[in-house]
C-alpha positions as CSV (number, residue, x, y, z in Angstrom):
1,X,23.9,-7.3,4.9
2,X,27.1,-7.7,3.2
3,X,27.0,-5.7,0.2
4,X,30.0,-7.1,-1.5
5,X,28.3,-10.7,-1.5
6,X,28.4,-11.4,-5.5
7,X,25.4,-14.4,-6.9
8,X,25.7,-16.6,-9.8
9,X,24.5,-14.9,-13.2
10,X,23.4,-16.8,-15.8
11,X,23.0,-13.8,-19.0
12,X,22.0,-16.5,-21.7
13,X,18.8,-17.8,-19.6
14,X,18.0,-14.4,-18.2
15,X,17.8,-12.9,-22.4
16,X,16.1,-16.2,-23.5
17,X,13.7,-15.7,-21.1
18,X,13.3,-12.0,-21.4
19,X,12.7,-12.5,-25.0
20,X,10.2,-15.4,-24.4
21,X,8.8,-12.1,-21.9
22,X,8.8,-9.9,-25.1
23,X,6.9,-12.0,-27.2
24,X,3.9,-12.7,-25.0
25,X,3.8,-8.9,-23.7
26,X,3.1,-8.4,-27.5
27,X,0.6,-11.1,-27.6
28,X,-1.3,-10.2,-24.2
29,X,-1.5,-6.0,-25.4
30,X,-2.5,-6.8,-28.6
31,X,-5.5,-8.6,-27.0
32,X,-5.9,-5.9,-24.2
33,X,-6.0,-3.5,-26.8
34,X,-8.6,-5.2,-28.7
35,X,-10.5,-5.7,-25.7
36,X,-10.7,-1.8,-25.2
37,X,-11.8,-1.0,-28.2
38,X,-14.3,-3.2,-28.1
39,X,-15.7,-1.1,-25.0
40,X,-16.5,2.4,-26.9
41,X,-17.5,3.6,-23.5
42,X,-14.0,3.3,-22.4
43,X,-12.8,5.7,-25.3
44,X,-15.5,8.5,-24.1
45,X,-15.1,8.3,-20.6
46,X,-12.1,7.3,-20.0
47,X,-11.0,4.5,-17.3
48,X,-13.2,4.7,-14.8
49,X,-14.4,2.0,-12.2
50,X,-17.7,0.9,-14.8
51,X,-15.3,0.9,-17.7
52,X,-12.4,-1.7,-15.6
53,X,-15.2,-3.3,-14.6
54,X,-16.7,-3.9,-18.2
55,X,-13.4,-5.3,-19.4
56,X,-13.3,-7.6,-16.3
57,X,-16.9,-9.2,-18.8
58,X,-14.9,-9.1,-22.1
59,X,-12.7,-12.4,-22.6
60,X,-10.3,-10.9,-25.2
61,X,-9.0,-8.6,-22.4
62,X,-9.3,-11.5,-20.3
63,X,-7.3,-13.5,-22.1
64,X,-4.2,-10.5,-22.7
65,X,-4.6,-10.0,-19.0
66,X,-3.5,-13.7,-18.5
67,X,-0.8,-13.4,-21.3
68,X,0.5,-10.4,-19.9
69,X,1.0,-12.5,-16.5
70,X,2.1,-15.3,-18.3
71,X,4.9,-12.4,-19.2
72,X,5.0,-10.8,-16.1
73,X,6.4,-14.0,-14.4
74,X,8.9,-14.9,-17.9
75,X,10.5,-11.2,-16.6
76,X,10.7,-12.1,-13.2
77,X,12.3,-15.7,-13.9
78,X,14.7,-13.9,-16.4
79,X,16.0,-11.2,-13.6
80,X,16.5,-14.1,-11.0
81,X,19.2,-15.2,-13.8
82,X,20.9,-12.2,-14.9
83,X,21.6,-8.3,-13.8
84,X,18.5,-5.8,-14.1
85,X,20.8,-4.0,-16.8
86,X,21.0,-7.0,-19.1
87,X,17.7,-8.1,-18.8
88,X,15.5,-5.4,-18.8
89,X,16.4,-3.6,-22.3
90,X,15.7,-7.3,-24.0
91,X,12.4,-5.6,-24.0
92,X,13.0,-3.6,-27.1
93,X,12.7,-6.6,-29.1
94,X,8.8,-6.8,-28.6
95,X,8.6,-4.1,-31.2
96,X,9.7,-6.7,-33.4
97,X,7.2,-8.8,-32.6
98,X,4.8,-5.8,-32.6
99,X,5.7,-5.6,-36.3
100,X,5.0,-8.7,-37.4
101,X,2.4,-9.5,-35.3
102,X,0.7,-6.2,-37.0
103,X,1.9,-7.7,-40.3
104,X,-0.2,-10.9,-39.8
105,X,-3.6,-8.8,-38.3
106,X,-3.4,-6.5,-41.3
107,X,-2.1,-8.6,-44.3
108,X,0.3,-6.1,-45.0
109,X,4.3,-6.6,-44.7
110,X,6.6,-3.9,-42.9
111,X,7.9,-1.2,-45.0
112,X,11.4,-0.7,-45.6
113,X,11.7,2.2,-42.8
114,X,10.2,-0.1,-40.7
115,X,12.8,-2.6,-41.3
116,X,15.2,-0.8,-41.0
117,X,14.1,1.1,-37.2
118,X,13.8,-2.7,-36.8
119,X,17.6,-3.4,-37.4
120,X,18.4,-0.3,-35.5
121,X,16.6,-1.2,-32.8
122,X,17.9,-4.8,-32.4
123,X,21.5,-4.1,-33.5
124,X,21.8,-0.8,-30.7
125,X,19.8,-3.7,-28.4
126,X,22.2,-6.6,-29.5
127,X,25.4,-4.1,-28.6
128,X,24.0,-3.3,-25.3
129,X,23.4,-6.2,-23.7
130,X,26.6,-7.9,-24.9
131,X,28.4,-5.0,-22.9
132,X,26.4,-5.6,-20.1
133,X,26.4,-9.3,-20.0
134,X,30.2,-9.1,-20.1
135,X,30.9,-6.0,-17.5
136,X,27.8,-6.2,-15.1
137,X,27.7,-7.8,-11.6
138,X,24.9,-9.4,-9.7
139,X,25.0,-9.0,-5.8
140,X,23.2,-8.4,-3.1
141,X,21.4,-5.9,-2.5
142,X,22.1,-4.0,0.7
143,X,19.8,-2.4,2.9
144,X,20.8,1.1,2.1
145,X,20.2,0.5,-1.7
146,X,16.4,-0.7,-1.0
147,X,15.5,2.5,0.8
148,X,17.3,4.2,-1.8
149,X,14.7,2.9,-4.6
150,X,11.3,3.2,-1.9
151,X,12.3,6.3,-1.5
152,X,13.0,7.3,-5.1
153,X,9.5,5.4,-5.9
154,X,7.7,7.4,-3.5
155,X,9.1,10.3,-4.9
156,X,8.2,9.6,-8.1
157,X,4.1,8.8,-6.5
158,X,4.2,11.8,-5.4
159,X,5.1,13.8,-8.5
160,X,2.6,11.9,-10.7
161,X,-0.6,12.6,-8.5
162,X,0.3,16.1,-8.2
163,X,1.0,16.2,-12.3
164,X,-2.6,14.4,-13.1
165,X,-4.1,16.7,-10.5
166,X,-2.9,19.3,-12.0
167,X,-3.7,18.3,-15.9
168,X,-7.0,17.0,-14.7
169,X,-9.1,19.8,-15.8
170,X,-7.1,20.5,-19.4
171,X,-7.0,16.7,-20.1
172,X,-4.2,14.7,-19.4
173,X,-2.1,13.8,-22.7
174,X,-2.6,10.6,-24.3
175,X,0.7,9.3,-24.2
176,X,1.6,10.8,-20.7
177,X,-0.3,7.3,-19.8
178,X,2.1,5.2,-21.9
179,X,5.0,6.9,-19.8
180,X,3.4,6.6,-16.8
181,X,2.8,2.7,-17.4
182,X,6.7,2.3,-18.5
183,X,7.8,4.2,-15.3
184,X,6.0,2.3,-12.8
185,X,6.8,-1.1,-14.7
186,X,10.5,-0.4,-14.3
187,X,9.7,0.2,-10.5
188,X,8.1,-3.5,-10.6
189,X,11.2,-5.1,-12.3
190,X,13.5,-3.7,-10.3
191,X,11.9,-3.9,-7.0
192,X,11.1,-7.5,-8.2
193,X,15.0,-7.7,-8.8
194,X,15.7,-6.7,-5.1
195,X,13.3,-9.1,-4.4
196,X,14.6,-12.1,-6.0
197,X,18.1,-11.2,-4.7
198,X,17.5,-10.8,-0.9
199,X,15.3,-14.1,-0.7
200,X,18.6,-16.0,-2.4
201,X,21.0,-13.9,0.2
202,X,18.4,-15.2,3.0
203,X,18.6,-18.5,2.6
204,X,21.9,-18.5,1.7
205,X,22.7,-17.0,4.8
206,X,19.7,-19.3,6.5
207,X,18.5,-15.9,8.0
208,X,14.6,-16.1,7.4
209,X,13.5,-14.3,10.8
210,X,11.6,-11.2,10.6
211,X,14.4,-8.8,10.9
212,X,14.8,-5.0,9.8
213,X,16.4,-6.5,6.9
214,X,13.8,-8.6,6.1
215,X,10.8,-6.0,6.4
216,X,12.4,-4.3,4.3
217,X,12.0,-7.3,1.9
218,X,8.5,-7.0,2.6
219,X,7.9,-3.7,1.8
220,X,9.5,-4.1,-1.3
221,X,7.0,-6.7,-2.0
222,X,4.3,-4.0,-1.1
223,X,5.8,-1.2,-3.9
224,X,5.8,-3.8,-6.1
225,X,1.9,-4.3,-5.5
226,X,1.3,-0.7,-5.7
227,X,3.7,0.2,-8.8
228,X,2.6,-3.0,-10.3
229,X,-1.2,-2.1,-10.1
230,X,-0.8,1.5,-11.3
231,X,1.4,0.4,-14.1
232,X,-1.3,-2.1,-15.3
233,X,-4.3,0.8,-14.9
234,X,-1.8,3.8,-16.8
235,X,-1.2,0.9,-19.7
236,X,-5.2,0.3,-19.6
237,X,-5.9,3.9,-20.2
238,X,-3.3,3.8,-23.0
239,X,-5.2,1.9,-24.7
240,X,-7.9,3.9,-24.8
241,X,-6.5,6.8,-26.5
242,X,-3.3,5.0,-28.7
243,X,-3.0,2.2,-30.7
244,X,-1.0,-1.1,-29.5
245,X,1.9,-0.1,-31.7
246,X,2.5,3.3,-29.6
247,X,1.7,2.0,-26.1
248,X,4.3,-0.9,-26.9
249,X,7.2,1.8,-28.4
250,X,6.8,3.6,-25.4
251,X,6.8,0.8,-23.2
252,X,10.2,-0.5,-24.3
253,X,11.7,2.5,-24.3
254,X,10.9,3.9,-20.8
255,X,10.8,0.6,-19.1
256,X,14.3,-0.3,-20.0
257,X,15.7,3.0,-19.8
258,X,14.1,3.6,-16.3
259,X,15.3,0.2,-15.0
260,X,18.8,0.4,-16.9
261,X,19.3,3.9,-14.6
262,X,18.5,2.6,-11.4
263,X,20.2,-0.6,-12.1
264,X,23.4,1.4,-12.0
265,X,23.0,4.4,-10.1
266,X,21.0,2.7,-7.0
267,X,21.7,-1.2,-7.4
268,X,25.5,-0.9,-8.6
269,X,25.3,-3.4,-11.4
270,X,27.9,-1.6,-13.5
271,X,30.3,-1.1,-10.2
272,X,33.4,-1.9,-11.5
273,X,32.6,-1.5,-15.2
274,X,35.8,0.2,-17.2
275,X,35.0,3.9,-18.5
276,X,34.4,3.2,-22.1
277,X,31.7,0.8,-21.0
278,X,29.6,3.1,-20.4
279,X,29.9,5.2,-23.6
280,X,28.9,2.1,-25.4
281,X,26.0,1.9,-23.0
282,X,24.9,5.9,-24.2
283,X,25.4,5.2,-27.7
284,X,23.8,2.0,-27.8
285,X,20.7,3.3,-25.6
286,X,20.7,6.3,-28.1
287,X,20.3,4.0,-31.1
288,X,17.5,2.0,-29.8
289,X,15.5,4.9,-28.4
290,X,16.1,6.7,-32.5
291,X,15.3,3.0,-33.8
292,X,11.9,3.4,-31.6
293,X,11.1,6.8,-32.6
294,X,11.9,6.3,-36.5
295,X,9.5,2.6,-35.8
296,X,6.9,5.2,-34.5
297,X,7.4,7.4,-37.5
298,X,7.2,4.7,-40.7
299,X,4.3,3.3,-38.8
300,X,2.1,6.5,-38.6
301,X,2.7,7.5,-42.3
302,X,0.7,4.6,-43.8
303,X,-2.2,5.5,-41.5
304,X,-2.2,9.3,-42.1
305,X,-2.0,7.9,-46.5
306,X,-5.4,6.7,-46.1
């Protein structure tokens, strides 16, 4: 496949529709989260088959499940219109929603700190995506890429079931399951990219035989099924043992930041991109993740007042 092929990018639908993503990924954990906890079991046992299958009987969870689709596919539409590295930190902005979304459950209005992690957050966010809009590519992705990421997503398999095999028997920590849900949803977005990107080349090309080129396609679709499924169970057990505001933090943090690095070391959005580009890019990824962690920090100080 010609790798210097370049496709028609669209940055203002792909961030509309990754912040349309954002706000009903809010929406749909909220009501997964709710749905946990309304399964104690779930809390004391962890996930287990009888605990999945109890939420599968409890329509809040139900009903975030089909919100978080609903989101799922908003993502996917957003990447077939812009490069991975614009799209995916759009994300952060669900911890705005997060906010106020808490705001309106709990009758109370963000704190100052909060607003102001808020501002950070978007601001860094705002920064880094206007670089990237304006210095990113989207092309097609060559044969020698994909492999790169199913091999790097392998890799990664591997190290996590030897990690929870390991921390099995001291207890795995609580918020190794948020990472472990923003790692493999990166996987999904990006493989999803890939995706998107060699069905356009195909029929642009008209080449829709089954080809080494395009099993590869197909195993991508396959990773995605398999990242896709373990991301939704590590979120799942997230819930059990966090509250919606962590499991979302860490969700736009290590999703974007995940997707943001393969984007440019393995899909070569930035190729191209001048030097001081990608300064901008660290400081601006810097302020968001600070913005998160101070978000994280205002938040838990009201809880541990009372």
């Amino acid at each position: 496949m010609n790798t210097s092929t370049t496709l028609e990018s669209f940055p203002v639908i792909g961030i509309a529709l990754a912040v349309v993503s954002a706000a009903l990924l809010t929406v749909g954990n909220f009501l997964q989260a709710r749905g946990v906890a309304s399964r104690p079991q779930a809390h004391q046992a962890g996930l287990g088959v009888s605990q999945i299958l109890s939420l599968l009987r409890t329509p809040v969870w139900l009903a975030g499940s089909v919100v978080f689709g609903v989101a799922i596919l908003a993502q996917l539409a957003a990447l077939a219109f812009a490069p991975l590295i614009v799209v995916q930190p759009v994300g952060v902005v669900a911890l705005v929603f997060a906010s106020i979304l808490t705001a309106i459950v709990t009758r109370q209005a963000p704190n100052l700190r909060e607003i102001l992690a808020i501002v950070l957050c978007v601001g860094s966010l705002t920064v880094f995506v206007s670089v990237a809009a304006s210095v990113s590519v989207q092309k097609a992705i060559s044969d020698r890429e994909l492999i790169a990421v199913l091999i790097v997503l392998l890799s990664v398999l591997l190290v996590t079931f030897v990690g929870l095999l390991f921390t099995r028997r001291r207890g795995t920590p609580a918020f190794a399951y948020v990472l472990l849900g923003g790692l493999y949803a990166a996987f999904v977005a990006t493989l999803g990219k890939t995706v998107l990107l060699r069905i356009q080349t195909a029929l642009h090309s008209d080449n829709l035989g089954l080809d080494n080129t395009n099993l590869l396609t197909i195993a991508c679709v396959v990773g995605i099924g398999v990242a896709g499924a373990l991301s939704i169970y590590f979120v799942q057990t997230a819930h059990t043992n966090n509250n919606p505001q962590t499991v979302v933090a860490g969700l736009t943090v290590v999703d974007p930041c995940v997707a943001v690095a393969l984007g440019i070391l393995l899909l070569n959005e930035a190729a191209g991109a001048p030097a001081w580009s990608f300064v901008v890019f660290a400081i601006a990824g810097a302020g968001a993740i600070w913005g998160v962690r101070l978000l994280a920090r205002a938040q838990r100080e009201p809880e541990a007042a009372h």
